[in-house]
C-alpha positions as CSV (number, residue, x, y, z in Angstrom):
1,X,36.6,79.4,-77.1
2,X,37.9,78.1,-73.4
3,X,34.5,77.0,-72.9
4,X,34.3,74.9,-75.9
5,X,38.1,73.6,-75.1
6,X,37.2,72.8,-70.9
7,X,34.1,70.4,-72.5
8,X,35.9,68.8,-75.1
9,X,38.7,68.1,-72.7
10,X,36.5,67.2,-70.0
11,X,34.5,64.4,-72.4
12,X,37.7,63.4,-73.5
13,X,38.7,62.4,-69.7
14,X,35.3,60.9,-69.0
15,X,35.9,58.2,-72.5
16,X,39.4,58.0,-71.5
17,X,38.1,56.7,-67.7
18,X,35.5,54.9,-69.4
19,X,37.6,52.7,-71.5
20,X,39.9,51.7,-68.4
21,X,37.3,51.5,-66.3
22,X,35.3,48.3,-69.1
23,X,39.2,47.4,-70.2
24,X,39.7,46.6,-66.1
25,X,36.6,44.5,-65.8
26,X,36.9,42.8,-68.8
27,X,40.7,41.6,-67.2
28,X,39.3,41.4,-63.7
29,X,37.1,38.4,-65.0
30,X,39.2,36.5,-67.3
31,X,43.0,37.3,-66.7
32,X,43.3,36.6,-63.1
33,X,45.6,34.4,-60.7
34,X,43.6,32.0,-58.3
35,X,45.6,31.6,-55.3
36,X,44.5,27.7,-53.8
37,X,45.7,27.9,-50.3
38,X,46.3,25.0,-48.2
39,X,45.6,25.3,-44.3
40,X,46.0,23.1,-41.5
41,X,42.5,23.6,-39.9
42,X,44.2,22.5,-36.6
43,X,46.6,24.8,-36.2
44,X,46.4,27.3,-38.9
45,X,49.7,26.4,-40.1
46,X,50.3,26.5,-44.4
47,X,50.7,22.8,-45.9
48,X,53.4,23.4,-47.9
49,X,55.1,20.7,-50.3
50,X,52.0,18.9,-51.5
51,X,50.4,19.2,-54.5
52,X,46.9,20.3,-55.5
53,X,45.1,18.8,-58.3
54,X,42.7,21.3,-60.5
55,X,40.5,20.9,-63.5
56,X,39.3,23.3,-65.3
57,X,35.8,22.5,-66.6
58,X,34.5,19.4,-67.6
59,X,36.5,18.5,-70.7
60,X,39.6,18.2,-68.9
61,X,40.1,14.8,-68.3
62,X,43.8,14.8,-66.6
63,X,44.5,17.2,-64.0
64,X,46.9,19.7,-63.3
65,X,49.0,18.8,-60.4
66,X,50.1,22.2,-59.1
67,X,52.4,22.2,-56.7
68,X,52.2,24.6,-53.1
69,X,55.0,27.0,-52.2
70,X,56.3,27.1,-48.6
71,X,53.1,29.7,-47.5
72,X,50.9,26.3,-48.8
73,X,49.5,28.1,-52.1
74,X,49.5,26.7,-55.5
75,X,49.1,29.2,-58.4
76,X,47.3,29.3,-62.0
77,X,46.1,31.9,-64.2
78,X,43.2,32.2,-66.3
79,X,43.3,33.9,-69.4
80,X,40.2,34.5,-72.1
81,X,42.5,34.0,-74.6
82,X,43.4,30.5,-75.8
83,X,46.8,31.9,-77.2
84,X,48.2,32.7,-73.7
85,X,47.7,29.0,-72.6
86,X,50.5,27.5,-71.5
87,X,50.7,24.2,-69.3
88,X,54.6,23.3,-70.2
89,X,56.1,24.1,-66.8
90,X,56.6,20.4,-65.4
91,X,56.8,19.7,-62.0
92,X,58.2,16.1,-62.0
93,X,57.6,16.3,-57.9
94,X,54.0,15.9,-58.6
95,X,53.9,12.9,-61.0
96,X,53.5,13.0,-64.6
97,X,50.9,15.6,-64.8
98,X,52.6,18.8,-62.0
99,X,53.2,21.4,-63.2
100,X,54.1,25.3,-62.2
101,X,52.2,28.3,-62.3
102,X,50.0,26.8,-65.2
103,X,48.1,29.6,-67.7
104,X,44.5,28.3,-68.6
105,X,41.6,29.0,-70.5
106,X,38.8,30.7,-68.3
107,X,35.7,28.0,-67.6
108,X,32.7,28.8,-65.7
109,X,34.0,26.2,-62.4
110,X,36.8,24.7,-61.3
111,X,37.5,21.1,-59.6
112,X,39.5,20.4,-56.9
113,X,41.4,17.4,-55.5
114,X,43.7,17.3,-52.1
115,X,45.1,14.5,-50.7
116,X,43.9,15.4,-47.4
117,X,40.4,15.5,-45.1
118,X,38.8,18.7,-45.8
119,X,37.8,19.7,-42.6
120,X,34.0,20.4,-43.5
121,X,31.0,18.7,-42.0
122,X,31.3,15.1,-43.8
123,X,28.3,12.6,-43.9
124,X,29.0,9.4,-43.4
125,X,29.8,8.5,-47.2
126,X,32.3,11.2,-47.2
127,X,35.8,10.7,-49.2
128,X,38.7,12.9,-48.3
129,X,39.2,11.8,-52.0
130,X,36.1,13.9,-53.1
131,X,36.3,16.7,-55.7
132,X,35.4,19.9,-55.1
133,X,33.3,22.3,-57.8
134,X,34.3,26.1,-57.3
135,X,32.3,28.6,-59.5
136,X,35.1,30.6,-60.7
137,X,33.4,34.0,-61.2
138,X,32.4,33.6,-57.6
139,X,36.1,33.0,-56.9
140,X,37.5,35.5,-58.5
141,X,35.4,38.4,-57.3
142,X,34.8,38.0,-53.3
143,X,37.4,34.4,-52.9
144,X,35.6,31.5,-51.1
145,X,37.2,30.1,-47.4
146,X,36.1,26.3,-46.4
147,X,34.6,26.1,-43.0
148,X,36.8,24.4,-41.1
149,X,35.4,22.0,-38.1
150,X,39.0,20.6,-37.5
151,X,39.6,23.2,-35.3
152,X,40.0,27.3,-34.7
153,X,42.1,28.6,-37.6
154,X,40.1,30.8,-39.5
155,X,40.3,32.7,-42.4
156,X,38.4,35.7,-44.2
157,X,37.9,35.4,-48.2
158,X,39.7,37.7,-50.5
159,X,39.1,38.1,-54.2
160,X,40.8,35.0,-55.9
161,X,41.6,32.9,-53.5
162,X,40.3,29.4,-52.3
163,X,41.1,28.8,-49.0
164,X,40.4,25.0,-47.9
165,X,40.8,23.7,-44.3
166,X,42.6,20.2,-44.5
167,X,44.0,17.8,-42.1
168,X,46.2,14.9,-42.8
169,X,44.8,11.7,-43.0
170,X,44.9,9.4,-39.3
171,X,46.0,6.2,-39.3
172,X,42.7,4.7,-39.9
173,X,41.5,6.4,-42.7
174,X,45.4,6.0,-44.4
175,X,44.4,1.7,-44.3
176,X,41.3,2.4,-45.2
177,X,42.7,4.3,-48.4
């Protein structure tokens, strides 16, 4: 009678590890926070007080303007389910569409907008004005760093975060905008 009570106990433990183990990836993909962090590829040093602008994928026509906190990061969530959106936190500081720590439905990419140069190679048709297309499961599982040809700040990628290199704009490229 143990015998049959160690085995039913036993396959109870592996279903019970099983179901956490699908219930965790299933969350993994779709409920996670993407940490956007702003660096000074010069110096290394956060850009803090700026605002990031994010769509999420294609049918968004108006952006999120999220705002970054002092270590230069601005925050979102995903979520799979459309009940747990919720955009309603403005953030006046960042015009009409900021807003904070925004939940949103889970797309395949994401685009991104800084008013900054992204310190990456840049042809010569280059806009610091450009958007950028993230893949968002790639994102979420191993994070994706920028290179960074401003300078020698570096960075290693970490599962969802964006880390993008920027510089501010010189006085040229400011008249030019």
């Amino acid at each position: 009678m143990s015998l049959v009570r160690r085995r039913l106990s036993f396959l109870t433990l592996v279903r019970l590890l099983l179901f956490f183990v699908i219930n965790s990836v299933n969350g993994f993909l779709y409920a996670q926070r993407i940490d956007i962090k702003l660096i000074d590829g010069r110096n290394g040093q956060p850009i803090a007080k700026t605002c990031v602008n994010v769509w999420i994928g294609d049918e968004q026509k108006n952006p999120l303007a999220i705002p970054t906190d002092p270590n230069g990061v601005a925050r979102l969530e995903l979520t799979k389910n459309e009940g747990e959106v919720n955009i309603q936190n403005s953030w006046k500081n960042c015009g009409d569409f900021g807003v904070i720590n925004p939940v949103v439905k889970y797309k395949d990419f994401i685009k991104i907008n800084v008013g900054y140069v992204i310190c990456e190679s840049q042809g010569s048709d280059f806009s610091w004005l450009a958007v950028s297309k993230v893949p968002t499961r790639t994102l979420l599982q191993k994070g994706i760093v920028t290179p960074n040809t401003c300078g020698k700040a570096n960075a290693s990628p970490r599962p969802g975060e964006l880390i993008i290199f920027v510089r501010p704009l010189n006085f040229w490229e400011k008249i030019k905008q």
